[in-house]
C-alpha positions in Angstrom: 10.9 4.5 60.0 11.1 3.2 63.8 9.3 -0.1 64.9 9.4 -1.8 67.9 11.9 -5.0 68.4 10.1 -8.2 67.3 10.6 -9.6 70.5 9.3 -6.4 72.6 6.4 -6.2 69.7 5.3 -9.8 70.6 5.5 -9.7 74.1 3.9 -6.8 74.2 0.8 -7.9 72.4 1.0 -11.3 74.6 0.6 -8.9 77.8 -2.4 -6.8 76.2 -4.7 -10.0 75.3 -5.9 -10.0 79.3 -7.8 -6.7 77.7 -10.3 -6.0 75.9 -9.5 -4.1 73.2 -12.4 -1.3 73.4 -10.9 -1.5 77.1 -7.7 -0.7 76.1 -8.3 2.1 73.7 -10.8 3.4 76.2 -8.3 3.8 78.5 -5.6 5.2 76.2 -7.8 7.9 75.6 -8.5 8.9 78.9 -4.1 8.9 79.1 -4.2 11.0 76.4 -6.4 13.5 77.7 -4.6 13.6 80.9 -1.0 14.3 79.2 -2.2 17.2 77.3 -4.0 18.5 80.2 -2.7 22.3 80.3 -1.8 21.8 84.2 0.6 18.7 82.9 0.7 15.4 84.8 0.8 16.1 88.2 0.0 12.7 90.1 0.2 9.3 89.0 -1.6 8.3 86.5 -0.9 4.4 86.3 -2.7 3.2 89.0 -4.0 -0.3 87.7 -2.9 -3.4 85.7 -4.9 -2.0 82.4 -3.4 2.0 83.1 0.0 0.1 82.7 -0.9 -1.9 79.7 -2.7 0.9 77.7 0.4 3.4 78.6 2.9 0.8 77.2 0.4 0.1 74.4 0.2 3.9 73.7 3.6 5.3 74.3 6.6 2.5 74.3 6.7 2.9 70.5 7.0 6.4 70.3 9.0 6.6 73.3 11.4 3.7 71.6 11.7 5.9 68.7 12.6 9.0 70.2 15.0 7.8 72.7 16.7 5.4 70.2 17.1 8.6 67.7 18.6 10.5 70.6 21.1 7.9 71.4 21.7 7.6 68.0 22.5 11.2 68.0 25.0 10.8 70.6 26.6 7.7 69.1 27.7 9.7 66.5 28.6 12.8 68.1 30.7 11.0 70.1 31.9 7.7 68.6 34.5 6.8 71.4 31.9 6.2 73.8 30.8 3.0 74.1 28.8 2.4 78.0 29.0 -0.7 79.6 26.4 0.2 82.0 23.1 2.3 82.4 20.6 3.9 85.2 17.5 4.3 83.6 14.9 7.1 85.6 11.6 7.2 86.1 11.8 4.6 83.2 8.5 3.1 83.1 7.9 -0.2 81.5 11.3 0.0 79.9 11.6 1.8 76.4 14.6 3.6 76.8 16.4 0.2 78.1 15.5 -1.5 74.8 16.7 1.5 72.4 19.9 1.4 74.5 20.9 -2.4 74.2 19.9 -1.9 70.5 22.5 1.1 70.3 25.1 -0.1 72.1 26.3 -4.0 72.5 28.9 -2.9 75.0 26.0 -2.6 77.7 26.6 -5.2 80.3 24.1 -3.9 83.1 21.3 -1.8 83.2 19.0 -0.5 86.6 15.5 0.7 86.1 14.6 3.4 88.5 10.5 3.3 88.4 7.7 4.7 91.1 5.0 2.7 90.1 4.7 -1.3 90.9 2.7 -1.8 88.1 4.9 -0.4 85.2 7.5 -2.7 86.7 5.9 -5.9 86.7 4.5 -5.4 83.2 8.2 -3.5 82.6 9.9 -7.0 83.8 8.0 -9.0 82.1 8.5 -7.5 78.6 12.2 -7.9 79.2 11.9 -11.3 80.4 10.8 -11.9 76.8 14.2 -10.5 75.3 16.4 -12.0 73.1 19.2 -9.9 74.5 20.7 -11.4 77.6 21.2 -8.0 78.5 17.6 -7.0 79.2 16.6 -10.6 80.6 18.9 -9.7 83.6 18.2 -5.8 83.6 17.4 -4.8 87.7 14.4 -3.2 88.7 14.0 -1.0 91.8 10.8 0.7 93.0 11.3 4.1 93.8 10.5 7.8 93.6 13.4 9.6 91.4 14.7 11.6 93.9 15.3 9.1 96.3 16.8 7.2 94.7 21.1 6.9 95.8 22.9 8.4 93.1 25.8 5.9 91.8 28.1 5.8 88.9 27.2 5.0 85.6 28.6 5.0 81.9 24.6 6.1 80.7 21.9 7.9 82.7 18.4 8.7 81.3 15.7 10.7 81.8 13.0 10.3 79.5 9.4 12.0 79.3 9.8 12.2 83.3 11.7 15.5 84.1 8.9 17.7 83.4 6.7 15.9 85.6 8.6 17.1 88.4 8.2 20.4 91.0 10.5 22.7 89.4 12.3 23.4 92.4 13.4 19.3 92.3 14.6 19.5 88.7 17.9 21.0 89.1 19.0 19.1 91.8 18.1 16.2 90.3 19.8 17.0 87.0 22.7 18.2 88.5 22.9 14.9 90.9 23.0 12.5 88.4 25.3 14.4 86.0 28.1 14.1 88.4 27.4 10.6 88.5 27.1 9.8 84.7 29.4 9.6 81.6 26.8 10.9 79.8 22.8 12.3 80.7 20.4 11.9 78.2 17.2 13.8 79.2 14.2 14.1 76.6 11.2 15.9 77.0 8.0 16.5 74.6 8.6 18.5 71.6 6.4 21.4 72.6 6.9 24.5 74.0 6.2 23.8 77.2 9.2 19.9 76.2 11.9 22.4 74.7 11.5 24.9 77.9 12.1 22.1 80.4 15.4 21.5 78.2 16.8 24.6 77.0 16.5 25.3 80.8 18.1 21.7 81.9 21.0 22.2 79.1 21.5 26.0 80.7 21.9 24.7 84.0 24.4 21.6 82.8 27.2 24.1 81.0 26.6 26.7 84.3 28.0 23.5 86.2 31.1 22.6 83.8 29.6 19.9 82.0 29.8 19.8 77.7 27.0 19.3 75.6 27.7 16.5 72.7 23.9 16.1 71.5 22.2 17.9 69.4 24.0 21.1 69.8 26.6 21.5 67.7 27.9 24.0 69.9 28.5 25.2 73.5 27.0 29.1 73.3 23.5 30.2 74.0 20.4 28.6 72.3 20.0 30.8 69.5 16.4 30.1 68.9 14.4 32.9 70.3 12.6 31.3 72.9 9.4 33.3 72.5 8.9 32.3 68.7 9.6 29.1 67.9 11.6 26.1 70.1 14.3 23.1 69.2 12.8 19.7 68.6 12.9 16.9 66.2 10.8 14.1 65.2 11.2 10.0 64.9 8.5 8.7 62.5 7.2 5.3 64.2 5.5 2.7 62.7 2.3 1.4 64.4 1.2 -1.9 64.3 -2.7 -3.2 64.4 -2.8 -3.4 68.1 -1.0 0.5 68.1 -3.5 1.7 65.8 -6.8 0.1 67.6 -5.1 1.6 70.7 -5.0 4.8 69.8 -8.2 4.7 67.1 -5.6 5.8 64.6 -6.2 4.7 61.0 -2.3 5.6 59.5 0.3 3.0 59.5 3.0 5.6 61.0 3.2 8.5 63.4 5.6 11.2 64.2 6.8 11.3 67.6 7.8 15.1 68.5 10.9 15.2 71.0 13.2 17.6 72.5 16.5 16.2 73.9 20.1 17.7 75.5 22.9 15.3 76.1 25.5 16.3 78.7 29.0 15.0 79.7 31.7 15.9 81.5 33.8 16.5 78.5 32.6 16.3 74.6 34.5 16.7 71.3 33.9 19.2 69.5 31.7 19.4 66.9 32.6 20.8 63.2 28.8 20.2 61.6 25.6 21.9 61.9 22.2 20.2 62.9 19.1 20.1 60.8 16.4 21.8 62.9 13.6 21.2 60.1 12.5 19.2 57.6 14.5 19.4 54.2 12.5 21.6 51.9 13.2 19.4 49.0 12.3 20.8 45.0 13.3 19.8 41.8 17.4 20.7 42.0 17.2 22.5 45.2 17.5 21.4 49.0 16.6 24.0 51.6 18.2 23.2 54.9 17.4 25.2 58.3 20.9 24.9 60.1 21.7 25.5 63.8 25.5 25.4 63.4 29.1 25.3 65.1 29.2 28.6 65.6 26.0 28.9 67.6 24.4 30.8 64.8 21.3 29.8 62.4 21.5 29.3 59.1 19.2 28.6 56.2 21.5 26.9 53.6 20.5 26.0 49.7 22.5 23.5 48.3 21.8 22.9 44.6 21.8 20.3 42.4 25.2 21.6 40.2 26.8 21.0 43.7 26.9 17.5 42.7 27.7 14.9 45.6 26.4 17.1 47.9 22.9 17.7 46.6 22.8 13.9 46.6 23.8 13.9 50.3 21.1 16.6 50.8 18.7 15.3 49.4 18.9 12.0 51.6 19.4 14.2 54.9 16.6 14.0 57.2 15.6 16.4 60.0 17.9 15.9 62.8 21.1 14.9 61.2 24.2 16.9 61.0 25.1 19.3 57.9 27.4 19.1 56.3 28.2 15.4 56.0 31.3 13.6 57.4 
């Protein structure tokens, strides 16, 4: 279970108490319906103070979660890498910043890349609020994605922002800031429509040279078919009282859905599977769905005469590698 830093959780609330509450969950619906529009977000849809705070009310746990299980993800895949910096796209108020100083100490700078004004003034103020010195001095800069001046960095990300783009701009963007990064992080819904804008990003990024190190275990073709089912994994967040009146939700938790690829120039490989599914856990029995090193599928049983590892499998969670270090 994934919650919020205390520090982002209070400043956060501090930011919302402008707002009415019915205001605020008013507003998040009217998000919400615009998201899962079937024509996807097209055109901005934060264009005031209360659009800013309902979004970050709405989506900077979920987003948190996801991104930080990503990163995770990556941390272990490739334990060596430790960034000291990170360029941060389309990054809204800031989630992926504060799952990225919580992964890695080594960060020493971070740049926000964000369109909207709004987002960044209530972004800047959240992580003025930080007890990380590394967030209190992160740099914000207004602008559109793709004009923005591609620089080096140890840690790019893209996330919930790629699919909002033309089609036409997402390849050069992807492929622009890849040869600028020591690793890209893009993550996308996990629908059908999330995993497309992935499996096609993560096509595009091996094309061009560049490894993947997260969560394939592998460097062939996806082997899901593509018309039947699609890759994706799922953070379960915890929601607070002020999440819960925002949404109208009545649960204390909520699972975020997420697709993600991480590229880098060069990435160790990888001698484990990934767990594409939940566990299917019975008495002395662990069903695991596999996507594995050799870029097959798998369904593997492990039972519970198997000893140590039917106690690894049965505390194995969607996402994580198979078999265990």
């Amino acid at each position: 279970m994934t919650s919020l830093p205390d520090d982002l959780k209070r400043a956060l609330d501090d930011a919302l108490e402008q707002f009415r509450s019915d205001e605020i969950a008013a507003t998040v619906q009217q998000l919400i319906a615009q998201y899962r529009a079937p024509e996807g977000v097209r055109s901005s849809v934060l264009r005031s103070d209360r659009d800013v705070a309902a979004y970050a009310a709405y989506r900077m746990p979920a987003t948190y979660a996801a991104v930080r299980s990503a990163m995770q993800a990556l941390a272990h895949a490739a334990p060596g890498f430790s960034p000291t910096n990170q360029i941060d796209l389309g990054g809204g108020t800031g989630a992926a910043i504060w799952a990225a100083a919580d992964v890695w100490p080594s960060l020493a700078a971070i740049q926000i890349v964000e369109r909207e004004r709004a987002a960044i003034a209530l972004g800047s103020r959240l992580t003025a609020s930080s007890t990380l010195e590394i967030l209190r001095a992160a740099k914000w800069k207004q602008s559109d994605v793709m004009g923005a001046a591609s620089v080096q960095a140890d840690l790019v990300t893209m996330s919930y922002m790629l699919g909002e783009l033309p089609e036409a701009e997402r390849d050069k963007l992807l492929l622009r800031w890849a040869r600028h990064a020591g690793a890209l992080l893009v993550i996308e819904p996990g629908t059908k429509a999330g995993y497309e804008c992935i499996v096609s990003a993560r096509d595009l990024l091996i094309a061009n040279g560049f490894a993947i190190a997260a969560p394939c275990p592998h460097q062939a073709a996806c082997p899901i078919p593509r018309a039947e089912d699609w890759c994706h994994f799922a953070a379960r967040v915890s929601r607070s009282s002020l999440h819960r009146r925002a949404k109208g939700a009545s649960l204390s938790h909520e699972d975020e859905k997420f697709s993600y690829v991480v590229a880098m120039p060069q990435a160790a490989l990888q001698t484990a599977g990934r767990v594409l599914r939940y566990p299917q856990k019975r008495k002395g029995l662990v069903a695991l769905r596999l996507c594995g090193a050799d870029g097959a599928l798998s369904d593997v049983a492990v039972s519970q005469r198997e000893g140590d590892l039917y106690r690894a499998a049965r505390d194995v969670e969607w996402g994580d590698s198979w078999p265990p270090a």
